[in-house]
C-alpha positions in Angstrom: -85.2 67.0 49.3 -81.7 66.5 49.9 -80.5 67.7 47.2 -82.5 70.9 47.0 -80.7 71.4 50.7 -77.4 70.9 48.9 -78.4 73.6 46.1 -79.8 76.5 48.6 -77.4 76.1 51.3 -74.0 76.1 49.4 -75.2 78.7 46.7 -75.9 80.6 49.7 -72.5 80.2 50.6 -70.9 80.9 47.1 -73.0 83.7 46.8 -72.0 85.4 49.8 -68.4 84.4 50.1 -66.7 87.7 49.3 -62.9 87.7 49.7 -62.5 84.0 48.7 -62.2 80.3 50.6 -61.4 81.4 54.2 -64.2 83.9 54.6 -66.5 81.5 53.2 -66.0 79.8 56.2 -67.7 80.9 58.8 -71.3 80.4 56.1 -70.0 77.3 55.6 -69.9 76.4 59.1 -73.4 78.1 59.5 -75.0 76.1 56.7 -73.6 73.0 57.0 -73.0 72.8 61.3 -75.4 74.7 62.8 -78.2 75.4 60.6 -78.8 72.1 58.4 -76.9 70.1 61.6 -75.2 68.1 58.2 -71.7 67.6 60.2 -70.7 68.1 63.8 -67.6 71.1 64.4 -65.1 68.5 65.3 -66.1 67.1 61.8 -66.0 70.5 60.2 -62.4 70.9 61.4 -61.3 67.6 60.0 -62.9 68.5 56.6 -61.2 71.9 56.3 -58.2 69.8 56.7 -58.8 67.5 54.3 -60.0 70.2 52.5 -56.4 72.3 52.6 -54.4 68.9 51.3 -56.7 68.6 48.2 -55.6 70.3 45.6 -58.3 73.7 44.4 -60.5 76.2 46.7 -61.4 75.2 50.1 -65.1 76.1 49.2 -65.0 73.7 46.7 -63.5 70.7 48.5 -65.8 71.5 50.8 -69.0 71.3 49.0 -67.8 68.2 47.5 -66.8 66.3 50.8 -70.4 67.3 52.2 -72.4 66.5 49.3 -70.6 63.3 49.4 -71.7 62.5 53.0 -75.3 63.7 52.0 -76.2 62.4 48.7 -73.3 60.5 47.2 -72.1 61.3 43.7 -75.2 63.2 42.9 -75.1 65.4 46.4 -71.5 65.9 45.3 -72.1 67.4 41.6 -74.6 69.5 43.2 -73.0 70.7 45.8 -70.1 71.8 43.7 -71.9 73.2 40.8 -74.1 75.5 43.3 -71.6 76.7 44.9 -69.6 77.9 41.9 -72.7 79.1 39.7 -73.3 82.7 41.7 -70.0 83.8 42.2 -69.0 82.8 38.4 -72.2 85.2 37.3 -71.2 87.8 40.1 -67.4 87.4 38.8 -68.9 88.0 35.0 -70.7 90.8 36.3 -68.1 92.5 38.9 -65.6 92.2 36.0 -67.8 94.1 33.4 -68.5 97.2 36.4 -64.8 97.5 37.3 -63.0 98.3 34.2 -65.4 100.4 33.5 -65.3 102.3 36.1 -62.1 101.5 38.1 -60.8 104.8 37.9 -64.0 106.7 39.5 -63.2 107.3 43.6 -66.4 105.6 44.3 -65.0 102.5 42.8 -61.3 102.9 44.6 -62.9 103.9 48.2 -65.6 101.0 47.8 -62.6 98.5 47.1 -60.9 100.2 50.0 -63.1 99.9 52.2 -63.6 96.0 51.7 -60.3 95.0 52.0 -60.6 95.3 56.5 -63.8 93.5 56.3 -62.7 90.7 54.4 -59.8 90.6 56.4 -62.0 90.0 59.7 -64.0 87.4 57.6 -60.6 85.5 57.6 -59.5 86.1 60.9 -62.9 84.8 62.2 -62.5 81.5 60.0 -58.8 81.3 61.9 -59.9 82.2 65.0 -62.9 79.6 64.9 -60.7 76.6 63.6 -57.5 77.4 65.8 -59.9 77.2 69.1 -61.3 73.9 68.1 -58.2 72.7 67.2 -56.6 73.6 70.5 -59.4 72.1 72.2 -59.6 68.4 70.9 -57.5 65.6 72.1 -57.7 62.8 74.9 -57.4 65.6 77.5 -58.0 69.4 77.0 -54.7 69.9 78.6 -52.4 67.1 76.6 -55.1 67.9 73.5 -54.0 72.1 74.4 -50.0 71.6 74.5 -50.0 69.3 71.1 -52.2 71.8 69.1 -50.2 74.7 70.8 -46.9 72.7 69.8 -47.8 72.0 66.6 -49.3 75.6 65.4 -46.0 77.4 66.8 -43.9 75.0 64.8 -46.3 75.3 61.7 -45.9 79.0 61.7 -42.3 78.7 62.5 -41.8 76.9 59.6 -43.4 78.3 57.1 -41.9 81.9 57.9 -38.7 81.1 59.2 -37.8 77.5 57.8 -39.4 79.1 54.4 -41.2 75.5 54.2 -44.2 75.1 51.6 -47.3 74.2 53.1 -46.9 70.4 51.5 -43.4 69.8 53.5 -45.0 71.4 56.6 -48.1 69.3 56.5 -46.3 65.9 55.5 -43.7 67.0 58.5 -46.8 67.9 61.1 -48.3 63.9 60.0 -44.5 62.9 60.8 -44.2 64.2 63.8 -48.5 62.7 65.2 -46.8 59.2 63.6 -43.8 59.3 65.8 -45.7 60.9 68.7 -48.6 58.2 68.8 -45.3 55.7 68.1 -43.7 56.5 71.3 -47.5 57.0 73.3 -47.9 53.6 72.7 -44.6 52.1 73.6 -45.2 54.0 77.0 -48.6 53.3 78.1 
């Protein structure tokens, strides 16, 4: 029964994930948090993170760390194939309608108009993820300042150090080494 779980919920997910990994999300979330109850949010959040240091699409680290925890190898394969199989047919078919019609207005004012919406689809993922990661910690306050610290120098150094996102995630685990170093030397 498991397994059919695995199928429907994360071809749900690849089916509906328009405007890639970070829209998909918030259905991710829905499927596998509150809906199926598969993985609790604080888990969620550490899977999206585990997810964004594994190489490929977060949707697909994702189905594979869940199937994992829900039916071993076999949940895994699953998982992943399902949620690749409707958005490669949707791809196939998508491509085949756009260049053949790419230069009606229809076709440029539907494209238009998607753009905004899958921009909110990513700001709600961000929005979602950045709150729970603001709000975990051994206090809400000390848990608040170190997520707060650690976003602004994230951001800071990806757009003004012009850091990739590998030396800025290897320096953000450098920096919770050092930091639970010194917490324990003082407690």
């Amino acid at each position: 029964m498991i397994y059919v779980e695995l199928f429907i919920s994360f071809f749900q997910v690849g089916i509906l994930s328009f405007g890639g990994g970070y829209a998909a999300l918030p259905l991710i979330q829905r499927q596998v948090v509150d809906v199926r109850g598969w993985v609790t949010m604080t888990q969620f959040s550490d899977i999206i993170t585990i997810s964004q240091m594994t190489p490929g699409p977060i949707a697909l680290n994702m189905a594979s760390f869940v199937g994992t925890q829900m039916g071993g190898i076999a949940g895994t394969v699953i998982a992943t194939v399902s949620v690749v199989t409707g958005p490669l047919v949707l791809a196939l078919f998508f491509a085949v309608i756009y260049y053949r019609y790419r230069e009606l207005s229809v076709m440029k004012g539907i494209l238009w108009g998607l753009k905004p919406t899958v921009v909110s689809l990513i700001a709600t993922a961000g929005i979602g993820i950045f709150t729970q990661a603001l709000f975990t910690g051994k206090s809400a306050f000390s848990g608040t300042v170190l997520a707060l610290l650690l976003f602004t120098g994230g951001v800071l150094l990806l757009l003004r150090g012009k850091l990739t996102p590998v030396k800025t995630i290897l320096l953000s685990g450098l920096f919770m080494v050092i930091w639970n170093l010194v917490e324990r030397l003082y407690a």
